[in-house]
C-alpha positions in Angstrom: -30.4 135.0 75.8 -31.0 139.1 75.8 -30.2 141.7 78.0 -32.1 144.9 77.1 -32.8 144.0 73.6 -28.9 142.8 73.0 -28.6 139.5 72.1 -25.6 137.5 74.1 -23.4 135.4 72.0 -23.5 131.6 72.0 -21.0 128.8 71.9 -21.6 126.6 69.1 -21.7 123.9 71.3 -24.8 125.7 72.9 -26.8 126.7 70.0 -26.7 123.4 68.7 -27.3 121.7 72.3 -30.8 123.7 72.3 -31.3 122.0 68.7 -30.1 118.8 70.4 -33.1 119.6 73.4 -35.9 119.8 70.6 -34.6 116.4 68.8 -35.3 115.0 72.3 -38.7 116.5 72.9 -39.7 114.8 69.6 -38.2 111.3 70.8 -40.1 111.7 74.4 -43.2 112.4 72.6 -43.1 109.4 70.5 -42.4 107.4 73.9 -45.7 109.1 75.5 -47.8 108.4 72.0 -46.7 104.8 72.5 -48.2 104.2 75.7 -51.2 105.2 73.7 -50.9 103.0 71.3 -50.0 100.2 73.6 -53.0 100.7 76.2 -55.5 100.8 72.6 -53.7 97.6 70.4 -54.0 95.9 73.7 -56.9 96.3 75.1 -58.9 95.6 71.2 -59.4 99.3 70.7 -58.4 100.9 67.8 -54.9 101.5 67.6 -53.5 102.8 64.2 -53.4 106.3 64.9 -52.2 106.4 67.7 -49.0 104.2 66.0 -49.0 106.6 63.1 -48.6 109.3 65.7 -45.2 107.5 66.8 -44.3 106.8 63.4 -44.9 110.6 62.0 -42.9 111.8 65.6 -40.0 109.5 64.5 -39.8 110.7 61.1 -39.7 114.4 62.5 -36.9 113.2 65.0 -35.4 111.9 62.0 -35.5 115.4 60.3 -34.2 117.5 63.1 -31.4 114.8 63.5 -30.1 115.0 59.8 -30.3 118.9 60.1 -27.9 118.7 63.3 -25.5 116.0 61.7 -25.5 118.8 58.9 -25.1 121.7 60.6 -22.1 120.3 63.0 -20.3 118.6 59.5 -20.2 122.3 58.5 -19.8 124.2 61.5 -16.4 125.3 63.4 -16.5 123.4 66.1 -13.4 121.3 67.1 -13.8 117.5 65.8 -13.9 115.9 69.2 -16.8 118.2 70.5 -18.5 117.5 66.8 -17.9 113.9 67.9 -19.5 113.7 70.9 -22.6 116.0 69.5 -23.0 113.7 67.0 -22.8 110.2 68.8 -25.2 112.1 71.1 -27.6 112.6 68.3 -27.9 109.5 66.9 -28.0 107.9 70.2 -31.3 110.0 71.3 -32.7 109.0 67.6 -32.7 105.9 68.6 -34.9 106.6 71.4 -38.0 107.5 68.6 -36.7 104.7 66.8 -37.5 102.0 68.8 -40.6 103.8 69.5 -41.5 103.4 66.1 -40.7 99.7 66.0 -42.6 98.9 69.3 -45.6 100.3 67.3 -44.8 98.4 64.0 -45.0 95.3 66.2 -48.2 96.0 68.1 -49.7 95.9 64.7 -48.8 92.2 64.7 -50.3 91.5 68.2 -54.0 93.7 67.0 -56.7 91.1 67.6 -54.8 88.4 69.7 -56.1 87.7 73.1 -53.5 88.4 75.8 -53.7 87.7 79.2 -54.5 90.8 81.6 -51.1 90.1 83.2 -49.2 90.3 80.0 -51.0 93.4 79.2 -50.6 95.3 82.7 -46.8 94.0 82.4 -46.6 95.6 78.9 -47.8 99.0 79.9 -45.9 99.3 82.9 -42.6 98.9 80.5 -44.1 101.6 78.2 -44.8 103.6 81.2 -40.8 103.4 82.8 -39.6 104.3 79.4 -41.5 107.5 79.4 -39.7 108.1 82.9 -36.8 107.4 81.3 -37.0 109.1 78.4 -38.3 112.7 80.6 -35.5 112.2 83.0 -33.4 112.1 80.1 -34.6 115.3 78.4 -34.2 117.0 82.7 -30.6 116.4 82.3 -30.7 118.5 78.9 -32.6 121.1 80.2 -30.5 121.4 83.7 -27.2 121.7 81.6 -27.6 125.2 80.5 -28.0 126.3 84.0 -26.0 123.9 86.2 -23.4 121.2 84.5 -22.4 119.6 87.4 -26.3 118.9 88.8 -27.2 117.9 85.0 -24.3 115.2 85.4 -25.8 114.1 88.6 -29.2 113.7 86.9 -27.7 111.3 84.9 -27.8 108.8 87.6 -31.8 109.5 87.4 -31.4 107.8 84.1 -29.8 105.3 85.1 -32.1 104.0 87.9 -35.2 104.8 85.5 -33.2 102.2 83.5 -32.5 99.5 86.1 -35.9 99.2 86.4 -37.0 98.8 83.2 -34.5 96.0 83.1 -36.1 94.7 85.8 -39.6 94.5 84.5 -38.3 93.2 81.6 -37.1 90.4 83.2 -40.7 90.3 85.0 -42.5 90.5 81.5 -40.4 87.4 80.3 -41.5 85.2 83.0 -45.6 86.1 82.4 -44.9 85.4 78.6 -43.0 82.3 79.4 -45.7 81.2 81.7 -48.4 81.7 79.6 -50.2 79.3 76.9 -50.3 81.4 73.7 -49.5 80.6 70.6 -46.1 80.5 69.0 -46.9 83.3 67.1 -48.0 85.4 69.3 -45.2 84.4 72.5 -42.4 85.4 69.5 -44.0 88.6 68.8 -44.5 89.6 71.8 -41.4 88.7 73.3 -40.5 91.0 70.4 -42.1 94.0 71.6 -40.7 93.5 75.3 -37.2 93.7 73.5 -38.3 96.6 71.8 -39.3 98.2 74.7 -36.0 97.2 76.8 -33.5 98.5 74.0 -35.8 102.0 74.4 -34.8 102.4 77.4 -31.4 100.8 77.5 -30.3 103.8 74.2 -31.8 106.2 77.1 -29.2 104.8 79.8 -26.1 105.3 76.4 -27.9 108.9 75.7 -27.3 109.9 79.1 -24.1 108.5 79.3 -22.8 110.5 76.3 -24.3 113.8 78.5 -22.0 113.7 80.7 -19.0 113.5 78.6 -20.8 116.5 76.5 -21.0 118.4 79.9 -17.2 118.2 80.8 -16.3 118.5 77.6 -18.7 121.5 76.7 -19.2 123.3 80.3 -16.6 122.7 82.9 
């Protein structure tokens, strides 16, 4: 922040938060690329690069991520805040990970025929986890100004994450249902997992906000 051309100290904690905040903007935009590349694989369309996309987003979340964990093993900071910043990290990496795997596995489903319920079922997951995944990066951006509101934004998360849980649940029953192939039911069933771990490292993510809040703001 400046005031007339004067640049206002920052807590550690605070300059590496904002580092924290682009590490997340890389994760949601892998979650947004994957819709892409779920709505193509799906539908028969070509769909490699939009995974690339996700994969090439992960690999820069990946980047930031290391320079963080870096940065914090050498900074000042006290080793329970350098903890929490951490555990925060890797939990939002996680986020572009399973991004990257949900696109690894559409590459194995290219080509089969799925039924249209299966597929609307698929993109609505993909859909919630980009809820989630925004709601998520709100709490980050709401901290600098107000700790207490970016606590109760958490609780955003949280429902975002109840229902992808629930349409998980939903996507199981269409694939269950259905008459494909062995093949295809396990790897799809894979990418529903894939897609409910997204969202359920979104819910932990949050989680470790608020203890990064207290600890860092109140």
């Amino acid at each position: 922040m400046k005031i007339l051309g004067f640049k206002l100290w920052e807590s550690p904690e605070v300059e590496i938060l904002k580092k924290i905040d682009k590490h997340m903007s890389l994760c949601l935009n892998a979650t947004e690329k994957l819709l892409n590349a779920v709505e193509h694989a799906l539908s028969g369309d070509d769909a490699e690069r939009s995974i690339k996309e996700v994969t090439e987003l992960e690999k820069k979340a990946d980047d930031v991520r290391r320079n963080i964990v870096r940065e914090l093993a050498e900074g000042i900071l006290p080793p329970m805040n350098k903890e929490d910043l951490i555990r925060l990290t890797w939990k939002q990496d996680k986020v572009a990970n399973w991004a990257k795997e949900s696109g690894e596995t559409l590459r194995l489903l290219k080509g089969r025929n799925l039924p249209r319920e299966l597929i609307e079922a698929f993109l609505e997951l993909s859909t919630l986890n980009i809820e989630c995944a925004r709601s998520l990066q709100d709490v980050l951006k709401i901290l600098f100004e107000d700790w207490e509101k970016a606590v109760d934004k958490c609780k955003v998360v949280e429902d975002k994450e109840t229902d992808i849980d629930i349409q998980y649940q939903k996507t199981l029953k269409i694939l269950i249902e259905s008459d494909l192939d062995a093949s295809t039911m396990l790897i799809a069933k894979e990418l529903a997992r894939n897609l409910e771990n997204l969202g359920d490292d979104c819910e932990d993510a949050s989680d470790l906000m608020k203890v990064v809040a207290i600890s860092t703001f109140r």
